[in-house]
C-alpha positions in Angstrom: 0.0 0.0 0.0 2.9 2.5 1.1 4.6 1.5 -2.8 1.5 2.8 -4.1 1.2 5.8 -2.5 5.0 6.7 -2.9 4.5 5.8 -6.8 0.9 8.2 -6.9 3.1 10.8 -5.6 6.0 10.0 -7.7 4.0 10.6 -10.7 2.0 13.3 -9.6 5.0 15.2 -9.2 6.2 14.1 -12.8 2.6 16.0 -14.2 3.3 18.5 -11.7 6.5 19.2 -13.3 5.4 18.1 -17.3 2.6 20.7 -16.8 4.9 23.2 -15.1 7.5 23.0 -18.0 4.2 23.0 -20.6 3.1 26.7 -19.1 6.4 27.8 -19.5 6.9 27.0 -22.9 3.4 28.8 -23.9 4.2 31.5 -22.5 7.9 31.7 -24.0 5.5 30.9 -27.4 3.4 33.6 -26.7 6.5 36.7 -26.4 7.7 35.0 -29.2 4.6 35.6 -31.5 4.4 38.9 -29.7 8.0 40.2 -30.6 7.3 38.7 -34.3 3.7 40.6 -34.5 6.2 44.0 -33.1 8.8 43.2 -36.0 5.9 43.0 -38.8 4.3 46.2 -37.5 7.5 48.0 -37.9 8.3 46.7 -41.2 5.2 47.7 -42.4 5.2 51.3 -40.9 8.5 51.3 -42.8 7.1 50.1 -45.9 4.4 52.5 -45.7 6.6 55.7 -45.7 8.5 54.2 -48.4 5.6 54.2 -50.5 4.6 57.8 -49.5 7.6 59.2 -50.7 7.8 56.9 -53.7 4.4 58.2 -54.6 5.4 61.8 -53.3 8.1 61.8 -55.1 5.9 60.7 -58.2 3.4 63.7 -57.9 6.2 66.4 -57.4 8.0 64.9 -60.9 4.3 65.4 -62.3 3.9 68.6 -61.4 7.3 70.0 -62.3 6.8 68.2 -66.0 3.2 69.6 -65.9 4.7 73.6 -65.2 7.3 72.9 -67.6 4.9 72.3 -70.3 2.7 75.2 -69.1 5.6 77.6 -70.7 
């Protein structure tokens, strides 16, 4: 009876720690999706003011070929 209870308690200990070691590694999953979602914001705010001046760029050549044609 006393090997059974020492071997209940040897194994609840073992999901104690399995489970333990399980939360960890979601939450180590989770800052890792959180710094990747970070990274993706930022290259997209940097891909978005790229395209602004690309496009900004693009209007200001138009309208210095539209005055030069004016004259």
């Amino acid at each position: 009876m006393k090997q059974i209870a020492q071997q209940n308690a040897q194994q609840a200990a073992i999901l104690g720690a399995m489970r333990a070691d399980g939360l960890k590694q979601q939450q180590s999953q989770d800052l890792a999706n959180v710094n990747l979602t970070n990274i993706s914001r930022s290259v997209d705010g940097q891909n978005q003011a790229k395209q602004q001046e690309t496009v900004g760029q693009g209007f200001q050549n138009y309208r210095t070929a539209a005055k030069a044609r004016l004259f």
